[in-house]
N, C-alpha and C positions, 0 to 999 in steps of 0.2 A: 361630593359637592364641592366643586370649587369655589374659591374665593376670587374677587371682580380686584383685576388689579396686585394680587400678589406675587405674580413672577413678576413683571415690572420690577415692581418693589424689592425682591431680591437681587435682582441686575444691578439696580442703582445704589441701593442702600450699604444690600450686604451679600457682596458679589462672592465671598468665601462658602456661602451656603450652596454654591451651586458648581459643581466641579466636575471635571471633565474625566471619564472613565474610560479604561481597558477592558471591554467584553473578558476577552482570554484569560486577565488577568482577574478579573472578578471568579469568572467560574471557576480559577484553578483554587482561589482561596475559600470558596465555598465546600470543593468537595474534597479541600483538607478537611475542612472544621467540620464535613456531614458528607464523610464517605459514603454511608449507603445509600445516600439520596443525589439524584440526580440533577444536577442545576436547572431550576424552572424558573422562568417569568413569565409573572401576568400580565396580559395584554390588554389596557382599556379602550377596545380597538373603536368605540366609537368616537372619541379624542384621538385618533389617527388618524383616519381617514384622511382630510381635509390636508394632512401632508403626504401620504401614499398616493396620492392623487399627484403624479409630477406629469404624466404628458402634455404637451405643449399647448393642446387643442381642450378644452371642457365644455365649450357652449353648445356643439351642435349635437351630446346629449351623450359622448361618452365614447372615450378611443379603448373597449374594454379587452384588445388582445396587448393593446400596450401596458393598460393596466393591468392586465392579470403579470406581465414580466417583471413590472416590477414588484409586486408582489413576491413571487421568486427568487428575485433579489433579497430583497428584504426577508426572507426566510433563508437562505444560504448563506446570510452574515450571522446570524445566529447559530447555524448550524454548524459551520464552519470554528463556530467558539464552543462546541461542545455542548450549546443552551439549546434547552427545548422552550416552547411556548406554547402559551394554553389565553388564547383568543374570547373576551369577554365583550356581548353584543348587547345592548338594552331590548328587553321584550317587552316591557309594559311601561305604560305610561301611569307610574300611581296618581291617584286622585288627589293627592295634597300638592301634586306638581302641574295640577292642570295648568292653575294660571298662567304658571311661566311658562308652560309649551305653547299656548295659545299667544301669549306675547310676544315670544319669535317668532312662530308660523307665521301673526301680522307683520312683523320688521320684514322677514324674509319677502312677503311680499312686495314690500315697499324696493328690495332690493333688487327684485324680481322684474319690478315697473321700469325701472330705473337701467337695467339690462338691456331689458326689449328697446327701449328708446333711443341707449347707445348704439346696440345694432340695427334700428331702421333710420339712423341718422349718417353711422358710418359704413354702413354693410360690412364689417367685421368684426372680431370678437375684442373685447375690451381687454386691460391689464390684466394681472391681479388680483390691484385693486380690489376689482368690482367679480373678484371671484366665487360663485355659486355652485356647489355641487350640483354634478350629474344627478339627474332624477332616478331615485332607487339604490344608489352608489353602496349604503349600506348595508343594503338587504341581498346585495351581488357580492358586496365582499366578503360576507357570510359564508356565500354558496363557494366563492371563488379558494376560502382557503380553507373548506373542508375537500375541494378537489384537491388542494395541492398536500394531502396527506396529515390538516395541521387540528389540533383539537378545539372545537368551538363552541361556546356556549351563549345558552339564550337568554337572560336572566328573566327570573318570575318576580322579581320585584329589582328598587333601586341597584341600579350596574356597579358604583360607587360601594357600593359594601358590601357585594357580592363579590366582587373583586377583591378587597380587602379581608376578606370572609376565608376565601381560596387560599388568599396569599399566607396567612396566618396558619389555616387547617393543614397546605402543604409544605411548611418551610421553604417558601422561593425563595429566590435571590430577591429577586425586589420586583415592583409594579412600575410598567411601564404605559406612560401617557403620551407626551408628545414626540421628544429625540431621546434618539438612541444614545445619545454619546455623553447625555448629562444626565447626571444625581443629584437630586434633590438631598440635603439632610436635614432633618429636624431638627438634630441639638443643635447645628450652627444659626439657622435661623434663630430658635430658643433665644441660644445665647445673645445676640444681635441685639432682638426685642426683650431682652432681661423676663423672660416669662421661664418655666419652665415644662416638657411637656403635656403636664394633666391641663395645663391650661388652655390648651389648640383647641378643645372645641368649643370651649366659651366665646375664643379668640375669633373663631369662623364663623361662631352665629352673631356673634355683636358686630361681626362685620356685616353683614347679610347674606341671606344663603339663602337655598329652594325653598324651607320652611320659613325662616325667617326674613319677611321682604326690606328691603333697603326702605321702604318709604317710613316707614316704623321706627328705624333708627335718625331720622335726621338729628331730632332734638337731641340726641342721647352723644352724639359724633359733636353735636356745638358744644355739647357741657364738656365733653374732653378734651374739647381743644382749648376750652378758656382754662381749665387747669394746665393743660399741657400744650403748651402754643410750640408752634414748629419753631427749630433755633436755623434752620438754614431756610433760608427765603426761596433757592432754587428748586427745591419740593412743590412738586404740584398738591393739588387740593387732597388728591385720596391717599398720597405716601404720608402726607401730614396728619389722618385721617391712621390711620394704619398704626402710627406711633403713639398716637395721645391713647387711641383703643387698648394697644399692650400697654402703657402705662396704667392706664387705671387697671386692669383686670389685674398686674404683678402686684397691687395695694392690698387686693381682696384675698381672704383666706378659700381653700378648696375646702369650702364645705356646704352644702343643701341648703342651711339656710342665708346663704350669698347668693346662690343661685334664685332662691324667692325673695329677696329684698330686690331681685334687680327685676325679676317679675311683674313686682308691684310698681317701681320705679318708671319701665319704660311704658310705652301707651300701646300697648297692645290688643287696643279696641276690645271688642268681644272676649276673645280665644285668648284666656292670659295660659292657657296650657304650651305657644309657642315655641319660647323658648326652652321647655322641659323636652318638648318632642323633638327640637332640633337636635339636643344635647343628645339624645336617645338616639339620632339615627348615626351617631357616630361610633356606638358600641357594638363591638362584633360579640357573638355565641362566648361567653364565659368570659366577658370583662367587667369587670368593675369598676365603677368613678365614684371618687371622691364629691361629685356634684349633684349624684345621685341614689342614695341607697337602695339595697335592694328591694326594701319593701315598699317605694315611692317609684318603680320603673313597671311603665306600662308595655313589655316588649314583646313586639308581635313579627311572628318572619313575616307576614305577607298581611296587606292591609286590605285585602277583599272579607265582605263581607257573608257571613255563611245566609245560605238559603236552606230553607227547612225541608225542599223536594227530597225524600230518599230515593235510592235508585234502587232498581227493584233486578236488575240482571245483573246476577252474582255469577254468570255463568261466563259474561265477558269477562269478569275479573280471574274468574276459574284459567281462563284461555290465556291470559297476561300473565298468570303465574308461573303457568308452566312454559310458558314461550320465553321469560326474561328470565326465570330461576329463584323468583320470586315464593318462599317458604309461608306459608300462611294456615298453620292449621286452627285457627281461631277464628270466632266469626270476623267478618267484615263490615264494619258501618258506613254509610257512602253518605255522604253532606254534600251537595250536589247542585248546579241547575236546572238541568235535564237529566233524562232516562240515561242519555246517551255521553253524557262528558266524562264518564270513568272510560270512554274511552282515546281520551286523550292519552294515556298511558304507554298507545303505542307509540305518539310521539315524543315522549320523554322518561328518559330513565333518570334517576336520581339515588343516590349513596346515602339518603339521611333516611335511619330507619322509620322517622314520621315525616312524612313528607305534605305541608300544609301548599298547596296549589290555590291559590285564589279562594273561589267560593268550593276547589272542590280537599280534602281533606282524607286520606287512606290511611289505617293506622298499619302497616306494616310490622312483625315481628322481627327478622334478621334485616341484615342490611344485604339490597339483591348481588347476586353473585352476576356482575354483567361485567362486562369489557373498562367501558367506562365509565369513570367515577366522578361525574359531575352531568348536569343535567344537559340533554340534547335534543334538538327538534329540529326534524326539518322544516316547518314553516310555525311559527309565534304565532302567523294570524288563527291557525288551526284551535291552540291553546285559549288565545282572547274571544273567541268566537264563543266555545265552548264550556267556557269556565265564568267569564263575567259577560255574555254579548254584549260585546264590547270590541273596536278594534278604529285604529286609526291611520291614517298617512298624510307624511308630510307636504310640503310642498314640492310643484313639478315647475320646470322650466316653461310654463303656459304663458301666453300672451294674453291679458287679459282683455285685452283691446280688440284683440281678433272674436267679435263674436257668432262667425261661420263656425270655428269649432269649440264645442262646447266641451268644460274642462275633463279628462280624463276620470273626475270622481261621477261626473254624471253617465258619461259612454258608459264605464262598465259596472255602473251598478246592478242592470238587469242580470248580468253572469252572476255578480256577487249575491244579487238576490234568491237563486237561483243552487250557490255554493251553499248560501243559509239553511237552502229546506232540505239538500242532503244531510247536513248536518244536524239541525235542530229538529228537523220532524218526529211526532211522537209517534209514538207505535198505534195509537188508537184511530182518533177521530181528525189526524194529520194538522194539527193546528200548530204553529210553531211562536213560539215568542216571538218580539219586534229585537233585532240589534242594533245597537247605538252606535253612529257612525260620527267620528270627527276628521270629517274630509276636507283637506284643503282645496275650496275652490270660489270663483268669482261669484260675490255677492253671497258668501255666507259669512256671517260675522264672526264664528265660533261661540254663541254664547250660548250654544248649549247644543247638544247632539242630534243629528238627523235620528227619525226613528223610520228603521227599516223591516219592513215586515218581508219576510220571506216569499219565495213565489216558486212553486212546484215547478220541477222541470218537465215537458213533453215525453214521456218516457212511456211504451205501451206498456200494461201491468204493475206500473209503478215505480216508483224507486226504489233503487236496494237498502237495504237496509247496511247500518256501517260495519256490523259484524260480517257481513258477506262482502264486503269492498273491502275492507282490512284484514279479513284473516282466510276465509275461505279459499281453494286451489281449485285447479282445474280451468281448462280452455273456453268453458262456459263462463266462468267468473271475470277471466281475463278481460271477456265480451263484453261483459258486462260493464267493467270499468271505464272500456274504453266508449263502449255509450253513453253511460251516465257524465262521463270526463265532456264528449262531444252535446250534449244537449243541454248542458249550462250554458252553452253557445249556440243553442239554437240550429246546430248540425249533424245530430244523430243521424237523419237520411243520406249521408255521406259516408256514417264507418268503414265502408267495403273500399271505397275510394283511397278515402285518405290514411288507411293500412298498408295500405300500398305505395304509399311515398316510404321515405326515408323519413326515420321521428323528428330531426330540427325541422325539416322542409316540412311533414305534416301539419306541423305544431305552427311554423309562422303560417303556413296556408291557411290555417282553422283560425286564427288573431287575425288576417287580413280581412278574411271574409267576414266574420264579427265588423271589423273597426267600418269596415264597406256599406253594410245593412245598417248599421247606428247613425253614422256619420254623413247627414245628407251631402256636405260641401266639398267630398273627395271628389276629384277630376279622375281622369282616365290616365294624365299625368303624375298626378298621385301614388296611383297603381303600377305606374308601370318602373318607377322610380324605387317602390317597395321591392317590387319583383327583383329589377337589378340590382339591387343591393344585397338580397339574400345569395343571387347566383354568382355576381363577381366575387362576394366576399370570399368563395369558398379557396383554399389556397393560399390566400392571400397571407403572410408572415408579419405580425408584430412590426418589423423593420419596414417592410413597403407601406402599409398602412401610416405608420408615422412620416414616411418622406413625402407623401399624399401632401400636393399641396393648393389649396384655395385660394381664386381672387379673389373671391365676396364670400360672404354669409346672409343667407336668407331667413330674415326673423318666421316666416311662416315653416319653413321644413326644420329651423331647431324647435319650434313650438309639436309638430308632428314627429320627430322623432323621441321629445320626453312625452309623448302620447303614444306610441311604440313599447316604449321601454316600461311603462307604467303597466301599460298590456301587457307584457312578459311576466309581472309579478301576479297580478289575475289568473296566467296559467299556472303559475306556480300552489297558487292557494287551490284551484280547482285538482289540479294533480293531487294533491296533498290527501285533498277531503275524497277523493276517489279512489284513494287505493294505490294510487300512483303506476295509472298506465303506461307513463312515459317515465322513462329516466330522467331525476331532475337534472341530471348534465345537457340535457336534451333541450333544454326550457333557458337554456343560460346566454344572455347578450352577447356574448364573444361567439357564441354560434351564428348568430343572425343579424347582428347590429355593429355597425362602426359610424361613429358621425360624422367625421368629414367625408368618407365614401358615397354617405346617404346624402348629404349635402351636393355633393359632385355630382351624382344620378339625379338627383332633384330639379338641380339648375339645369344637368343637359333636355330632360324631359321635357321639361317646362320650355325652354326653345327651339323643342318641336326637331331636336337632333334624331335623328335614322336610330334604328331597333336595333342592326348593328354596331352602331358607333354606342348606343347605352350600352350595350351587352360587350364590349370590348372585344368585337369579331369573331364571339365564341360559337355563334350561329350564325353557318354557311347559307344555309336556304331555309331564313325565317319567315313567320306569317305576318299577315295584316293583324291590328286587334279585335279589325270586324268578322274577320275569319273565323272559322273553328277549323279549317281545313290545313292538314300539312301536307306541303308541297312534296317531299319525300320520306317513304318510310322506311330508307336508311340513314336517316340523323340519328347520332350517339344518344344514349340515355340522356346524361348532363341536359343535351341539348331538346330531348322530351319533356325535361321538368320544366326546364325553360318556360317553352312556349304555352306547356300546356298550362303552368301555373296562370302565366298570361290571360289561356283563353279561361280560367276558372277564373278570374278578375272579372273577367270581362263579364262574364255573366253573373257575376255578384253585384254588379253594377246596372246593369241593365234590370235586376231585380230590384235593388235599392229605389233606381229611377222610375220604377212603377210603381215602387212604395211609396213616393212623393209623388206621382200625378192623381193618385187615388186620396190625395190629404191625409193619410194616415199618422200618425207620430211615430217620425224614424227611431228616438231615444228608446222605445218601450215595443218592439214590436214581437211579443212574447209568440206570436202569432205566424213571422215568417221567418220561413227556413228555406235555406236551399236545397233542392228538391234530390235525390239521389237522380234522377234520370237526367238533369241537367248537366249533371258532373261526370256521367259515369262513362261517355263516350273518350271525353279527355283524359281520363282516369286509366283506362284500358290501355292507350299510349305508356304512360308513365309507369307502367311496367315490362311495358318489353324489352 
């Protein structure tokens, strides 16, 4: 948990604390002093991002083959010094931190407002300044640097001390936040503020922090400044604020009951337990403070609470044991929400012989004999679904003003509804809990969770069940994935078709035709803009994509492509909950997406520019869109995906547009699908 204001405050105050470091030389004096261990740094890569992010372009929803280079970079400077790194992502949002996520989400929106305005006033992208992450940026750079070979984790509670937790369990060199090339030290700060270090975490919650809020402190910040009034006038309000705070705290002795006189002292409404639990999340596994003894610490790894469901299939657990190497001849107790959330296990391994998971709890005898030693998943929503239903997303690059398309959390809730009942369906009488959604979007307030009730998918015989989507073999199973994968999207009558593309082109064909059916306000320009962005992309190098250059920006195609790229993480969650039909490399933006390319296709579409001149003359003798007929049946493959994806548009549209002369509601229409007989003559091309 950071502190508001204290790098500032070291720059100006006490610029000794903050000093500028040799990678090379760091790790060479690490693996004198701890020869058998390897130099590791922790990465709190969600405090990176936001400077990983350097290409030039970020409005029009993500340059992610530029991003992933520098990525690469940024991994061959450490590499190149000998460091390894081990990448720490936030998975959950705890409950004691809702406030404050809800209090950005709205800022962000305000940011958000304030974006679109600047681009429909300049049709370009702003400074800086007014810089907004790409929509999804962390949940790709997750996926992005477990491809590029690096080890990543997902934490099941606060990142900030799971990080710290690592750093301490594995002797790393140190934790890295924002730049590379500076250290932080604590005694020189210490020394600075005359504190010394048991005193940091008093120092952090009397400043204010995720538990303890800044509004709580005002009066407590006036009484230390009248004792200790700032001596330079050039100090702003909160370095003034920073100094009177370490002054009083260097007065008080480190002992508990200092800690409850200031309890009582400050006005801590209700909950005077605050500031005891702030102090508490600052202690990692086997420390002790002076502020706390041990018989007054309430410490808990994971702040979900248990549910009294027991889980009744010991036989999935049976199958996790012997797949991960997992030793358990003891019974097994499962504390649980469903039948079905021990089997989140497949997507995480973990090194701590009890391993407390939210609501779910497994008491493990050894510690497993797996590869990795720290815990992994490929998708957290998997885990939050399953463990608390529960699951969140930030904000997208949406235009709130635009109200033709409606925001990304409502398009693809029917998939996501649809993800739930594979997931949470019970083995009986198919009734599934409701999960709690906190989705950023237009005209919800956040003050309290969508509740989302599950909705079976079109599947004949049913759905499979997750022990048969996660463990089971065989060409039949595979089938099966890939159906059940395809009818969260309301495309099952297409499996035969769309196996027969290549998996990224399947996969954006199956998200187009979704976004087609939901989205009454798509044009034919829309589509055709989609299409040639998937097929010019293909080829295209890092380096060309960046000399890509834009006369305008159009606030309605960056609003459609962070609705794109929003839909990418949808496949991702569906993959995940299926058994994963597709290779998640297959599912990744830098296969399918570039935005100023999509921008460039978008504006030519829209002015009505030649099928050739979108497609950048990759297609000699292309079709009309009102066509299904190809003019010859010697055009190269490339140029069969092309058109045919085209004509599969087209009739995703003309289906959509019946959808709306009939009044039906495009948002929900669990009801229609595109038909395999409509796809299948286009489809038959697309493999020869």
């Amino acid at each position: 948990m950071g502190i508001k204001g204290l790098q500032g405050f070291v720059a100006r105050v006490c610029p000794d604390a903050c000093r500028m470091v040799d990678l090379k030389e760091m790790a060479e004096k690490h693996r004198i002093d701890h020869p058998d261990v390897t130099p590791v740094i922790v990465v709190d890569a969600m405090s990176c991002v936001r400077h990983w992010y350097t290409p030039e372009s970020w409005v029009c929803g993500g340059q992610w083959r530029e991003y992933l280079t520098v990525l690469e970079d940024f991994i061959e400077t450490f590499k190149a010094a000998g460091i390894e790194l081990v990448f720490y992502f936030d998975g959950v949002v705890e409950e004691k931190k809702r406030d404050e996520w809800i209090k950005r989400r709205q800022q962000n929106n305000k940011e958000i407002a304030n974006l679109f305005q600047f681009i429909k006033t300049h049709r370009k992208q702003p400074g800086r300044g007014m810089f907004v992450l790409p929509s999804a940026l962390p949940t790709f750079t997750r996926f992005a640097l477990k491809s590029l070979g690096q080890k990543t984790v997902c934490t099941l509670q606060e990142a900030d001390f799971e990080v710290a937790a690592y750093g301490l369990q594995h002797n790393c060199m140190g934790i890295l936040g924002q730049d590379i090339t500076v250290m932080y030290s604590r005694e020189d700060l210490c020394r600075a503020l005359g504190l010394n270090i048991m005193h940091l975490p008093l120092f952090a919650c009397l400043l204010g922090n995720d538990v303890v809020p800044e509004n709580l402190l005002e009066g407590f910040w006036h009484k230390c400044l009248v004792i200790c009034p700032s001596r330079n006038k050039s100090y702003n309000r909160r370095t003034s604020i920073i100094l009177a705070v370490a002054n009083y705290i260097s007065k008080i002795p480190c002992l508990y009951s200092s800690l409850k006189h200031l309890e009582d002292m400050l006005p801590l409404g209700s909950d005077k337990t605050l500031l005891h639990r702030g102090m508490e999340s600052y202690l990692l596994p086997g420390q002790q403070s002076p502020w706390i003894p041990p018989d007054a610490r309430n410490f808990s790894m994971f702040s979900g609470q248990e549910e009294t469901a027991m889980c009744q299939d010991k036989e999935i657990f049976q199958v996790l044991c012997t797949k991960y190497g997992w030793l358990c001849p003891c019974p097994v107790q499962f504390k649980v929400r469903c039948l079905r959330a021990t089997l989140l296990l497949f997507h995480i391994r973990c090194s701590r012989p009890a391993v407390p998971i939210g609501t779910l709890c497994v008491q493990m005898c050894p510690y497993p004999v797996s590869k990795e030693h720290h815990i992994q998943s490929e998708n957290y929503a998997i885990f939050n679904i399953l463990s608390n239903g529960e699951l969140e997303c930030s904000n997208s690059l949406e235009d709130d003003c635009d109200t033709e398309i409606p925001g990304q959390a409502l398009i693809y809730r029917p998939a996501r509804q649809h993800i739930y009942s594979v997931l949470l369906e019970s083995e009986g009488d198919g009734a599934c809990p409701v999960v709690k959604e906190w989705f950023v979007y237009c005209g919800n307030p956040l003050q309290q969770p969508d509740l989302i009730q599950p909705v079976q998918p079109s599947i004949p015989g049913g759905t499979p069940n997750l022990k048969t989507l996660w463990f089971a073999k065989g060409p039949d199973v595979e089938k099966q994935r890939y159906s059940t994968f395809l009818a969260c999207f309301h495309l099952q009558d297409a499996m035969e078709e769309l196996q027969a593309l290549e998996a990224p082109v399947a996969a954006f064909c199956c998200l187009l035709t979704y976004l087609m059916l939901q989205v009454s306000s798509l044009s034919l320009e829309d589509l055709n803009a989609f299409v040639a962005l998937v097929l010019c992309l293909r080829g295209k190098s890092a380096a060309e994509l960046a000399s890509l250059q834009l006369m305008q920006v159009d606030s309605r195609a960056v609003h459609l492509g962070a609705v794109l790229v929003r839909g990418l993480t949808t496949l991702l969650m569906a993959n995940s909950a299926c058994g994963f039909p597709f290779r998640m490399d297959d599912l990744m933006p830098w296969k399918v997406f570039d935005g100023k390319l999509f921008q460039e296709k978008y504006q030519k579409s829209h002015r009505s520019c030649s099928l050739e001149e979108l497609l950048e003359g990759n297609v000699s003798n292309y079709i009309l869109l009102e066509s299904f007929v190809f003019f010859k049946k010697n055009v190269p493959v490339h140029n069969y995906c092309c058109t045919g994806l085209l004509s599969l548009g087209k009739v995703c549209l003309t289906r959509c547009k019946a959808v709306l002369t009939s009044g039906e509601n495009c948002l929900m229409p669990h009801q229609h699908r595109i038909c395999g007989e409509e796809i299948r003559y286009i489809c038959t091309h697309l493999c020869r």
